[in-house]
C-alpha positions, 0 to 999 in steps of 0.5 A: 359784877365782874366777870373773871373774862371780858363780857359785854357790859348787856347781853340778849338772853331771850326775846319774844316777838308781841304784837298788840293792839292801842290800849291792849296788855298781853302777859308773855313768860321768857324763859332763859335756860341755864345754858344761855347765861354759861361762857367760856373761861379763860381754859375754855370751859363753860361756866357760870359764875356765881354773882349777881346779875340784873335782869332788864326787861323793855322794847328796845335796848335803849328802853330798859324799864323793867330791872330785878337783880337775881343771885346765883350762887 
């Protein structure tokens, strides 16, 4: 999708910091609040523009392997 101004091509909406043991699983929930995923247009309002967007998920940018697209329309 592209946006009507320049974005970054990946960026960090939220994390959390989880510390487990060998073999050890932990369920954890991220939420992302609406005003995290808004930017400034090019009138400098705050927007968000309706799309898709793929929501990534892993341990490091460069291990990504967790991906869902979400809508918002």
């Amino acid at each position: 999708m592209l946006a009507r101004v320049s974005r970054p091509i990946i960026e960090l909406k939220g994390f959390q910091k989880v510390y487990l043991k060998p073999g050890e699983s932990k369920k954890i929930m991220i939420e992302v609040p609406v005003k995290e995923i808004k930017f400034l247009d090019e009138k400098m309002n705050w927007i968000v523009e309706k799309g898709t967007y793929r929501i990534m998920i892993g341990n490091s940018s460069k291990n990504l392997t967790l991906k869902q697209n979400i809508v918002i329309e």
